[in-house]
Backbone as CSV, one residue per row, in Angstrom:
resi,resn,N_x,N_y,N_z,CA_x,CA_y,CA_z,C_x,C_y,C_z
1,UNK,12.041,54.674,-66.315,12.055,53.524,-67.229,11.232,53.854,-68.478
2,UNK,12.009,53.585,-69.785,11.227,54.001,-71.109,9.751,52.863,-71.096
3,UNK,8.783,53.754,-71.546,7.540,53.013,-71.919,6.928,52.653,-72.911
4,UNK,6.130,51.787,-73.579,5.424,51.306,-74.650,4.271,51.792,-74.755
5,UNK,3.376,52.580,-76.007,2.418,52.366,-75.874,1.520,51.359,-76.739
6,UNK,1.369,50.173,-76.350,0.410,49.846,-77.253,-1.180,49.850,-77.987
7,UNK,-0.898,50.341,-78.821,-2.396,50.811,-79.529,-3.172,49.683,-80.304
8,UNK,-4.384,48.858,-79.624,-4.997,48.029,-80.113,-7.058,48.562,-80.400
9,UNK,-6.603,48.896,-82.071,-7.878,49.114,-82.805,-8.980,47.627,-82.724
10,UNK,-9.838,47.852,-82.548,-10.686,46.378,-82.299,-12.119,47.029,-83.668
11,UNK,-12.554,45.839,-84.285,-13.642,46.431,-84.581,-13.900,44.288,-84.939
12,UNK,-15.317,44.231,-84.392,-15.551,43.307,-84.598,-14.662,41.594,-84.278
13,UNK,-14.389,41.955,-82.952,-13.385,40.498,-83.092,-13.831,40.040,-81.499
14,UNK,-14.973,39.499,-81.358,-15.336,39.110,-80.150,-14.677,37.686,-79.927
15,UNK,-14.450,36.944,-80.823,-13.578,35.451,-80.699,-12.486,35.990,-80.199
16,UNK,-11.371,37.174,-80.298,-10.260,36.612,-80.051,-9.836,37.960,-79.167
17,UNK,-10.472,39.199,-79.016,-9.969,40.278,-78.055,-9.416,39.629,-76.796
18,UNK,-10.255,39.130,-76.027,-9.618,38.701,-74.901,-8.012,37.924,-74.872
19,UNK,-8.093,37.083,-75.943,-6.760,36.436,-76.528,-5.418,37.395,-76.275
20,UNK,-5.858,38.194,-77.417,-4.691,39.054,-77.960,-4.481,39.808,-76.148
21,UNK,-5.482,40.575,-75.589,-5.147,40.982,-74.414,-4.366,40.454,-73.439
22,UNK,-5.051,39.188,-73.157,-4.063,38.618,-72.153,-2.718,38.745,-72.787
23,UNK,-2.307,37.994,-74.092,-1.017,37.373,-75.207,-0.156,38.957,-74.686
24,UNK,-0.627,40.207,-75.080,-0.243,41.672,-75.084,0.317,41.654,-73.700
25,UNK,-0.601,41.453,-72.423,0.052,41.810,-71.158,0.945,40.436,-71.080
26,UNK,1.004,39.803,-71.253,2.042,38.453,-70.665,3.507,38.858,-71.276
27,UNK,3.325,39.917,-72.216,4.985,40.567,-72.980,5.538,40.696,-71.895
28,UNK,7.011,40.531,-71.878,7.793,40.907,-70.999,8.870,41.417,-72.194
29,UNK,8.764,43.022,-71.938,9.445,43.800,-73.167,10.864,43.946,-72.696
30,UNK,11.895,43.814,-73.972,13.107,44.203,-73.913,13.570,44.886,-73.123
31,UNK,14.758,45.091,-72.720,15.128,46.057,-71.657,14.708,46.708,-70.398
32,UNK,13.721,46.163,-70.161,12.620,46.768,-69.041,11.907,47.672,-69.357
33,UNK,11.237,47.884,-70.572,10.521,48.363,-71.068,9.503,48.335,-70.462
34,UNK,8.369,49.353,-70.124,7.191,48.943,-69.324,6.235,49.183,-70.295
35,UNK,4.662,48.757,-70.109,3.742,49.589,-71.342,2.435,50.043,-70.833
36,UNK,1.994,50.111,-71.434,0.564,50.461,-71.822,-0.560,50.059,-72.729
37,UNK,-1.341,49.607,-72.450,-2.332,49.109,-73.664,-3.622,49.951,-73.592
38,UNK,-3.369,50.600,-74.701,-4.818,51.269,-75.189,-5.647,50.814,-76.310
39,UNK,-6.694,50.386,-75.558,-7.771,49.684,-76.855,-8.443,50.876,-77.135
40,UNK,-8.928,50.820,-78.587,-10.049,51.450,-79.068,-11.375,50.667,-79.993
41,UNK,-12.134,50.540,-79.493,-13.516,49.920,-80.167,-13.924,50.732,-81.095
42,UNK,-13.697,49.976,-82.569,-14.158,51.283,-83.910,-15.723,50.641,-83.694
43,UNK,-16.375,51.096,-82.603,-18.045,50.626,-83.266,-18.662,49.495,-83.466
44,UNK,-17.724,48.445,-82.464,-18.534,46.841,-83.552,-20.070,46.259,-83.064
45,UNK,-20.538,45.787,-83.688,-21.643,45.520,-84.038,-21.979,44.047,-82.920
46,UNK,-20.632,43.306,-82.725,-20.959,42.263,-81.984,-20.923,42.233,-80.799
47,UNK,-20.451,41.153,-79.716,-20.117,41.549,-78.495,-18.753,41.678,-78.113
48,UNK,-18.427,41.910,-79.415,-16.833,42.526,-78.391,-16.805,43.738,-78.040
49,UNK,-17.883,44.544,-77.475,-17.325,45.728,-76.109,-17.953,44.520,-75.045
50,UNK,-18.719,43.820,-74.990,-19.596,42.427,-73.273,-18.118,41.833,-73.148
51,UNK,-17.105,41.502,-74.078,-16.214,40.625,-73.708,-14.794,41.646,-73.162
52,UNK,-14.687,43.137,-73.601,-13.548,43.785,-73.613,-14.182,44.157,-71.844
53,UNK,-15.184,44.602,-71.660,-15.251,45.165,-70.330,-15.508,44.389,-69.289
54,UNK,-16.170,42.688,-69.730,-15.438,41.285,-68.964,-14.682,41.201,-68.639
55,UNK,-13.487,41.705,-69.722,-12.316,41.394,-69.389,-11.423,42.436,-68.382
56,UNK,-11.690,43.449,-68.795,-10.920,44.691,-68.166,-11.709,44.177,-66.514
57,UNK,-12.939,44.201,-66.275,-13.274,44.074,-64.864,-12.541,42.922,-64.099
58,UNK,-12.355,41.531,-64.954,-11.423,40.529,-64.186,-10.273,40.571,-64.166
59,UNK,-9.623,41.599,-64.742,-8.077,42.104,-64.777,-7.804,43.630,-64.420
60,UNK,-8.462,44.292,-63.400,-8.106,45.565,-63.333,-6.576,45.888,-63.037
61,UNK,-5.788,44.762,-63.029,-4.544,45.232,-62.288,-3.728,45.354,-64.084
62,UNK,-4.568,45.547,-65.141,-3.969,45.352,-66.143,-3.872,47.050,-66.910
63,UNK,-4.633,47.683,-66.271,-4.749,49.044,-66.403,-5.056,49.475,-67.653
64,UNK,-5.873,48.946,-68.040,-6.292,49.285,-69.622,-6.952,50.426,-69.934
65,UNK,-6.647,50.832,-70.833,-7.422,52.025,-71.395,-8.218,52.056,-72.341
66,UNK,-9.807,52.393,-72.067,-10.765,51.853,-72.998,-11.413,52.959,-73.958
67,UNK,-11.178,53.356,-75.006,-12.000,54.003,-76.058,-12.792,53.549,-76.460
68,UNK,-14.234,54.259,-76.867,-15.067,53.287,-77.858,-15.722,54.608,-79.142
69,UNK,-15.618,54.393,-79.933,-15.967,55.508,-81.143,-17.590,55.128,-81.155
70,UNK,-18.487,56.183,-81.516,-19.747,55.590,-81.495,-20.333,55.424,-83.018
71,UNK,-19.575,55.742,-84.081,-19.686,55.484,-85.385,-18.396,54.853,-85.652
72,UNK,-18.078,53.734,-86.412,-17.307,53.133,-87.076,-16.598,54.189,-88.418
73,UNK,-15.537,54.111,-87.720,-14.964,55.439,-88.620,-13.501,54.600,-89.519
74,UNK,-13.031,53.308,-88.792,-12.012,52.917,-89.816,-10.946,52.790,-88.567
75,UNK,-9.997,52.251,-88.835,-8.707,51.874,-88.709,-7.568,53.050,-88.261
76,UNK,-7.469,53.913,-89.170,-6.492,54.879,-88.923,-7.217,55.667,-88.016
77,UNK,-8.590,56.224,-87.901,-9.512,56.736,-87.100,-9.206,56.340,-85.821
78,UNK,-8.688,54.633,-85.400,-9.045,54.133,-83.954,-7.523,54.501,-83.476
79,UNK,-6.723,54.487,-84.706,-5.320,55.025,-84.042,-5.238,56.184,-84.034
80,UNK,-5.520,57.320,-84.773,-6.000,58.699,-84.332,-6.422,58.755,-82.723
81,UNK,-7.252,58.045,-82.265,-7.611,58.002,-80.912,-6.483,57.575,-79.814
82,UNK,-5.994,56.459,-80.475,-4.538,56.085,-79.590,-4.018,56.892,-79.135
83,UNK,-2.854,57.827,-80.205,-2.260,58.329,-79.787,-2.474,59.917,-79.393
84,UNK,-3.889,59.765,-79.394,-3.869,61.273,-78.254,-3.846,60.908,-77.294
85,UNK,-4.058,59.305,-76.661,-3.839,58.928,-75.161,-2.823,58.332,-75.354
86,UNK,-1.422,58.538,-75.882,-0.116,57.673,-75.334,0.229,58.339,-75.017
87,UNK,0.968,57.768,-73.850,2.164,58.607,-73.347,3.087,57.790,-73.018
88,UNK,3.493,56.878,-73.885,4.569,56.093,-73.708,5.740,56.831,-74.516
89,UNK,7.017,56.337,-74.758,8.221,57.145,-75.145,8.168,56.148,-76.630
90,UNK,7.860,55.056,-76.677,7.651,54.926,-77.956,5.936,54.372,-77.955
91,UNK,5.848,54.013,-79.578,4.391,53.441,-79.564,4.148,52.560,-80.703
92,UNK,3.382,51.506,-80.712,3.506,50.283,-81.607,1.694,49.971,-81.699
93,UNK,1.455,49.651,-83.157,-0.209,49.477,-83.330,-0.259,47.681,-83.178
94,UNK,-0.966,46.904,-82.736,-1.221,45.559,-82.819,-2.563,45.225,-82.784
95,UNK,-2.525,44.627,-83.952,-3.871,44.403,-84.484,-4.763,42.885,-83.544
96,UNK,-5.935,43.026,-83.493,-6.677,42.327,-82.215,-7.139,40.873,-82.939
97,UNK,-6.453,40.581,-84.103,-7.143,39.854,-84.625,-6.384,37.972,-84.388
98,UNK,-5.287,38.407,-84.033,-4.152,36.792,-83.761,-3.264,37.006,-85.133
99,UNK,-3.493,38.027,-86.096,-2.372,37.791,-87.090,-0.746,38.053,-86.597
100,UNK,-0.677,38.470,-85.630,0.612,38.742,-85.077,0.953,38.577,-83.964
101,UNK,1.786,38.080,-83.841,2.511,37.428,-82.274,3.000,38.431,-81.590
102,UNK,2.366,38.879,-80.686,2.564,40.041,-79.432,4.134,40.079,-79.189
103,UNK,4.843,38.426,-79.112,5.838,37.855,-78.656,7.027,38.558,-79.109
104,UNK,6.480,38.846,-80.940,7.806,39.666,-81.872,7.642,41.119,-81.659
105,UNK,6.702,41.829,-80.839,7.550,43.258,-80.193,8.581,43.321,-79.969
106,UNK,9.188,42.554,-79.190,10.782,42.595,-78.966,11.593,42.993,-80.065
107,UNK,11.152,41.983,-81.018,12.160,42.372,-82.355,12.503,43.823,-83.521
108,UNK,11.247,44.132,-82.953,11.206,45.999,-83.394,11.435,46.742,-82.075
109,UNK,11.285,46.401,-80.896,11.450,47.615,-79.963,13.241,47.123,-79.592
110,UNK,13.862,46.633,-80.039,15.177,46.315,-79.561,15.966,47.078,-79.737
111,UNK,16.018,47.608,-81.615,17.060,48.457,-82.481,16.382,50.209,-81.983
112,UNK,15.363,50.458,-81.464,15.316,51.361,-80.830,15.213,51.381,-79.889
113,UNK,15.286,50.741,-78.671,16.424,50.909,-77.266,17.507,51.008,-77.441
114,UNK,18.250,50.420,-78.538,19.357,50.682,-78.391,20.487,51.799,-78.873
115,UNK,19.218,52.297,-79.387,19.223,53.754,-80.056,20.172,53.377,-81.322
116,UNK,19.594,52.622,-82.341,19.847,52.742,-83.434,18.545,53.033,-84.493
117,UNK,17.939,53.115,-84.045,16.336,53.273,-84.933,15.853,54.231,-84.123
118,UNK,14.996,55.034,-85.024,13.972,55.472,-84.972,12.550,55.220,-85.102
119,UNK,12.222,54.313,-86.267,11.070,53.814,-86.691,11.337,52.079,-87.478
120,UNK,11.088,51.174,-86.526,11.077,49.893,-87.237,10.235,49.484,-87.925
121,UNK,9.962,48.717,-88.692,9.017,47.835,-89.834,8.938,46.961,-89.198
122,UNK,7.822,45.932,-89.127,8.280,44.238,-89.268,7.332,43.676,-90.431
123,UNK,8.728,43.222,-91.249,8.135,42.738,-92.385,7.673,41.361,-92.555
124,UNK,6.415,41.010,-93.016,5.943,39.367,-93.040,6.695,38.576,-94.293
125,UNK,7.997,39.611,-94.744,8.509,39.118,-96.443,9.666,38.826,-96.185
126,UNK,10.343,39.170,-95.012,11.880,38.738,-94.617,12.091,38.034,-93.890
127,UNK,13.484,37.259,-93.785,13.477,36.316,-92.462,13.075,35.223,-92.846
128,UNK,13.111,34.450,-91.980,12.897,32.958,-91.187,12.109,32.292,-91.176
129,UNK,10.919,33.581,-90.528,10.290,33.033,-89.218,9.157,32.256,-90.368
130,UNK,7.607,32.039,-89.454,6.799,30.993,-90.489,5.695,32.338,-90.729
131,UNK,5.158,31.784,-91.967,4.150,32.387,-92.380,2.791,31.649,-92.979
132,UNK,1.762,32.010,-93.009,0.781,31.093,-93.619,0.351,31.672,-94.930
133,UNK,0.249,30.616,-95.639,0.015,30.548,-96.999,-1.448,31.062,-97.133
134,UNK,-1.342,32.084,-98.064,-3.052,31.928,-98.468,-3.328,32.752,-99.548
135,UNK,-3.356,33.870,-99.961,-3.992,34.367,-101.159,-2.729,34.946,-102.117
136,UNK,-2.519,34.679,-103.445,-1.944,34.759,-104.382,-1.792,36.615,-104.696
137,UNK,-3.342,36.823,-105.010,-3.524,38.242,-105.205,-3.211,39.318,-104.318
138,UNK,-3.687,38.858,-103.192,-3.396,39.670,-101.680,-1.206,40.132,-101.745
139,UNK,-0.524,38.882,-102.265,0.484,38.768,-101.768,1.081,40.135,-103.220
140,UNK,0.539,39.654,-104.471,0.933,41.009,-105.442,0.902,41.858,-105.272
141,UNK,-0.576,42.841,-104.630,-0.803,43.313,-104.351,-0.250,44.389,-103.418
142,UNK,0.619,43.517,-102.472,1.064,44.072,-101.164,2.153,44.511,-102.153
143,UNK,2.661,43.647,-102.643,3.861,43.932,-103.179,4.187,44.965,-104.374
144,UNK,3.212,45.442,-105.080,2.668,46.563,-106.253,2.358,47.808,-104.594
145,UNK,1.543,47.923,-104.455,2.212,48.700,-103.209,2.971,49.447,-102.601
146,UNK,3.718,48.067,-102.104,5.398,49.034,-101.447,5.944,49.079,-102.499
147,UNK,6.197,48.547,-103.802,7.061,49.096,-105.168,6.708,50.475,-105.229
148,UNK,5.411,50.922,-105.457,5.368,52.064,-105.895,5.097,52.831,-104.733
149,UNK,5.418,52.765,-103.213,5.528,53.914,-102.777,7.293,53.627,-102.705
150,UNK,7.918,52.947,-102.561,9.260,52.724,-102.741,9.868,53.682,-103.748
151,UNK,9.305,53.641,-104.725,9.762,54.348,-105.289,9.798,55.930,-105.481
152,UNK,8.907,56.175,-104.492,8.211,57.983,-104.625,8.972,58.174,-103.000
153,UNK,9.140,57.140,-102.557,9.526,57.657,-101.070,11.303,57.562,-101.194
154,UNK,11.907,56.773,-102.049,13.166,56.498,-101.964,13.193,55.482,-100.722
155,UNK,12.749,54.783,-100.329,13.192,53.743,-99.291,13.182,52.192,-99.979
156,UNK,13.536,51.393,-99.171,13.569,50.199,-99.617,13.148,48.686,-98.904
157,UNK,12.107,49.320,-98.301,11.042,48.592,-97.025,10.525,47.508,-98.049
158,UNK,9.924,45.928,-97.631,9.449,45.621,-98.165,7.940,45.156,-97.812
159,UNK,7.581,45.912,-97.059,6.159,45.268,-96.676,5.643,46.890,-95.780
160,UNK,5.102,47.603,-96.552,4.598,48.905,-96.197,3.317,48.514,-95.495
161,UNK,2.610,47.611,-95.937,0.997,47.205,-95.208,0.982,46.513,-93.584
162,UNK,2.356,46.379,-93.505,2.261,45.464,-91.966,1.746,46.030,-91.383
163,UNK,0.811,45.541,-89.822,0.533,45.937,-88.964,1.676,46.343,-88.274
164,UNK,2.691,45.729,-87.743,3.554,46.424,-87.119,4.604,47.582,-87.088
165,UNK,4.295,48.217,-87.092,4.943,49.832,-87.077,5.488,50.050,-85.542
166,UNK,6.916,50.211,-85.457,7.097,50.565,-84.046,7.746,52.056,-84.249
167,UNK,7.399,53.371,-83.327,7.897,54.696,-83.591,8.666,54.898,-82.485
168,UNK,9.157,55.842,-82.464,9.287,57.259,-81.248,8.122,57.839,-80.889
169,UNK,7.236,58.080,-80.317,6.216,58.883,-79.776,6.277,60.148,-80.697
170,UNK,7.425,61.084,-79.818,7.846,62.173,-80.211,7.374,62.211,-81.984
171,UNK,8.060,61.468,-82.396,8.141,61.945,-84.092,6.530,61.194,-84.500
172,UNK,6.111,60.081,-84.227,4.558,59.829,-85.072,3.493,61.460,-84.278
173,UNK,3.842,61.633,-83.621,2.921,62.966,-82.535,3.151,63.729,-83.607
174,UNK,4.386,64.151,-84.090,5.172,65.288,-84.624,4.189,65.374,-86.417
175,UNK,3.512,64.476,-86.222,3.295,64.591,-88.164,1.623,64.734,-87.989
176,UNK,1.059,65.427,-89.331,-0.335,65.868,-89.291,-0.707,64.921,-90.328
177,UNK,-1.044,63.569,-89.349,-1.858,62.560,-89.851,-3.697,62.760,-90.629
178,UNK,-4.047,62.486,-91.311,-5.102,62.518,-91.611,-5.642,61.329,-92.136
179,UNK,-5.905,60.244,-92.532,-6.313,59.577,-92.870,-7.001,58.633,-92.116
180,UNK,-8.298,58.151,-92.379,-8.984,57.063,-91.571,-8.931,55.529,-91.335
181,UNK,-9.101,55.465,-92.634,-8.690,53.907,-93.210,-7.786,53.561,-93.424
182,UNK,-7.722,52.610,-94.190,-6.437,51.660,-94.479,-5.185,52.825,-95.111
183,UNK,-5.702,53.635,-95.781,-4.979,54.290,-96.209,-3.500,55.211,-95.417
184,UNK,-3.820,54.952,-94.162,-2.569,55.582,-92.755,-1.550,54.773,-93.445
185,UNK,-1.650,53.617,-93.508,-0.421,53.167,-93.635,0.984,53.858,-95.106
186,UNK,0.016,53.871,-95.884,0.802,54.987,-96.689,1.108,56.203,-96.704
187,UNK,0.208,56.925,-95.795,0.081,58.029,-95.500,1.558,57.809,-94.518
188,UNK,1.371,57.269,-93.599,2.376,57.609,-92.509,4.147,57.591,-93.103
189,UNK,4.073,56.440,-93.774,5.147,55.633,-94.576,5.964,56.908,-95.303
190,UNK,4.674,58.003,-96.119,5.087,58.917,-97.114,5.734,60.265,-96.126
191,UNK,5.149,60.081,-94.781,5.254,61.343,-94.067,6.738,61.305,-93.409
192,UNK,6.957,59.999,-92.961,8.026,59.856,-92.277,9.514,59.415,-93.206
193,UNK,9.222,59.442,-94.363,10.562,59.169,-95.071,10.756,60.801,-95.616
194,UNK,9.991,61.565,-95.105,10.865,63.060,-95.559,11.165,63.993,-93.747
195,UNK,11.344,63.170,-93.020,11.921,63.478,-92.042,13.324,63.512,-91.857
196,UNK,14.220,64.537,-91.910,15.359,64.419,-91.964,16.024,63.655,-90.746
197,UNK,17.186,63.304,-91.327,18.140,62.257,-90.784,17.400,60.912,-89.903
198,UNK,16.218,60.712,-90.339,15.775,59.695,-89.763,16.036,57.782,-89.747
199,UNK,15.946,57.350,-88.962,16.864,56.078,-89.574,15.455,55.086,-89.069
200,UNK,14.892,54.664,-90.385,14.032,53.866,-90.413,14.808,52.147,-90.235
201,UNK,14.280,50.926,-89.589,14.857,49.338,-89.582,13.532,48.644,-90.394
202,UNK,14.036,47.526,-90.564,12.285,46.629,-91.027,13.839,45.189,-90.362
203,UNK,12.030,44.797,-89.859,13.193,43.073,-89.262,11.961,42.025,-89.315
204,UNK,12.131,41.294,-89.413,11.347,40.124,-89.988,10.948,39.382,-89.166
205,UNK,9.381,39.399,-89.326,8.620,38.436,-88.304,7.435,37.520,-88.673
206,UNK,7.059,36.890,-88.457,6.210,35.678,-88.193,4.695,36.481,-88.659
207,UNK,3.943,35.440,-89.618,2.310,35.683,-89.819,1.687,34.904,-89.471
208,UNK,0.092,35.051,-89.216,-0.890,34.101,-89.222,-1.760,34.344,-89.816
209,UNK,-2.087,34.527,-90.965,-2.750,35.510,-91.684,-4.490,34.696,-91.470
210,UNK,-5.510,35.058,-91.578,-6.904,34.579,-91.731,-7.380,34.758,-92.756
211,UNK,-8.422,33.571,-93.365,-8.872,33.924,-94.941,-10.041,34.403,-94.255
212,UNK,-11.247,35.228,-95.100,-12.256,35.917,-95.120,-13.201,34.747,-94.391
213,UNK,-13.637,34.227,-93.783,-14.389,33.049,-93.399,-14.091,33.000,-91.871
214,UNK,-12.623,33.223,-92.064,-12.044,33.461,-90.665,-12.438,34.742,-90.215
215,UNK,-12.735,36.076,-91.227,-12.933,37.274,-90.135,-11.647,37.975,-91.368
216,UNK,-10.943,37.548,-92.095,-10.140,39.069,-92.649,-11.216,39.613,-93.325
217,UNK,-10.985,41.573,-93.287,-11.816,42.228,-93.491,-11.021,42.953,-94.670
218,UNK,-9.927,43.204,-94.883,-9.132,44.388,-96.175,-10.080,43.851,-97.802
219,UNK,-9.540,44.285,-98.199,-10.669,44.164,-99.801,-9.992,45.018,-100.711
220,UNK,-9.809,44.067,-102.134,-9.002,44.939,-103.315,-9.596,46.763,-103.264
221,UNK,-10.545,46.677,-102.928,-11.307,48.313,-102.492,-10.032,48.652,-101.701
222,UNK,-9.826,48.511,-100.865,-8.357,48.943,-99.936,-7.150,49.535,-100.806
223,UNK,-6.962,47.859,-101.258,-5.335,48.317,-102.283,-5.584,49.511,-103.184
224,UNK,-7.028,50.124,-104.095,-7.205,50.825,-104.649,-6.555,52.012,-103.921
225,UNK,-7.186,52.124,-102.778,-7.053,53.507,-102.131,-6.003,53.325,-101.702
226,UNK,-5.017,52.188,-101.246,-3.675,52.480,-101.183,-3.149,53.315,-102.625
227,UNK,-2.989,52.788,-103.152,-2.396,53.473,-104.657,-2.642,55.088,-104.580
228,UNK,-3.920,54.860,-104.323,-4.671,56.548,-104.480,-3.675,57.438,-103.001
229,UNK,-3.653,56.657,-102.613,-3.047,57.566,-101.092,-1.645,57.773,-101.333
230,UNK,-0.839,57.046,-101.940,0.985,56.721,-102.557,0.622,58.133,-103.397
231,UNK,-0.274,58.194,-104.502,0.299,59.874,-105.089,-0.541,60.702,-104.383
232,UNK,-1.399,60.581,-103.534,-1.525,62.300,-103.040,-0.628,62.380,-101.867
233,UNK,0.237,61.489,-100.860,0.860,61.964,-99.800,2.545,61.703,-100.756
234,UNK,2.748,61.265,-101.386,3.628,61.550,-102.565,4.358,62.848,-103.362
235,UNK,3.236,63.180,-103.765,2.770,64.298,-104.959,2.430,65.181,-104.571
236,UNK,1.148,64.831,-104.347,0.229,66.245,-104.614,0.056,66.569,-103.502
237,UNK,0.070,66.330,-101.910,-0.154,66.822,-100.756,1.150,66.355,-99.936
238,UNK,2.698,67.116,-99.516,3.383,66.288,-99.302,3.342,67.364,-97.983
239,UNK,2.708,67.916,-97.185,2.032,68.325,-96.152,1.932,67.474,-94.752
């Protein structure tokens, strides 16, 4: 039976880890998909490792896999760690924070069971589903962004920053990731649209986004280094 791996980066989210954990195992994935959940702790400062190993001890039948980095190294860093422990046949990042409904895995792992995808999107810009309103700049931003890696990559994705990325194992394994921070997401985006014959999906799902008060942590500092990351995995390092 094909497997999932899910890769959940934590840094600082003692309100809601346990949440997202349980929300993660209660999936009942497409096709009989089975999974895996691998957390990684980038370092946080609060008590979310007292609440992650609470939790793992009152749920051992949940088989979790626990990383903890002992310096806070970033985001792409905690998925660097992931996927040297997946061994699922595909693998999907979900962020620990409640911005995304565990529920819409389905909707990216579907078009690759059924072997029409390779690598899905889920975009918070298409579709239906609901989204929450909140920052003006944040939303340009995203969108200056995927324009300009859109345009260096030739694709026509519209939301390059999502958390949800669903792969093949095989092919995210297959690429010499480097980046720590926020910056993976372009990095990966730039790596995998020069993969031949690859057939990237984006399908549209549901947000809950949090304002800064709530706990969001990204910062126009981010979008900078997005930009900066679009021409060197672009351009100048297409490696």
């Amino acid at each position: 039976m094909p497997k999932l791996s899910i890769i959940i980066p934590v840094f600082n989210e003692e309100n809601t880890v346990q949440e997202i954990l349980t929300n993660v195992n209660n999936v009942e994935l497409y096709g009989g998909v089975t999974k895996e959940i691998i957390l990684i702790n980038d370092a946080s400062t609060d008590d979310t490792d007292a609440r992650i190993n609470e939790f793992i001890s009152s749920n051992p039948e949940f088989g979790i896999k626990y990383f903890k980095h002992e310096k806070n190294k970033g985001k792409g860093a905690a998925l660097h760690t992931g996927l040297v422990h997946a061994t699922g046949d595909f693998m999907i990042v979900q962020d620990a924070d409640l911005e995304y409904d565990p529920n819409e895995i389905n909707l990216l792992l579907k078009p690759v069971v059924e072997g029409k995808a390779d690598v899905v999107y889920g975009s918070r810009f298409v579709g239906s589903s609901s989204h929450r309103v909140l920052f003006f700049w944040h939303f340009q931003g995203n969108r200056l962004i995927t324009f300009l890696s859109n345009m260096l990559t030739n694709l026509n994705l519209t939301d390059i920053e999502t958390c949800y990325k669903l792969f093949k194992t095989d092919i995210i394994k297959s690429l010499r990731l480097v980046e720590e921070r926020f910056g993976f997401e372009v990095e990966i985006t730039a790596k995998i649209s020069r993969i031949p014959h690859i057939r990237i999906y984006e399908v549209g799902i549901s947000y809950y986004g949090r304002t800064y008060a709530e706990g969001k942590k990204i910062s126009w500092k981010d979008g900078f280094k997005a930009m900066y990351c679009i021409l060197k995995y672009n351009i100048f390092s297409r490696k």
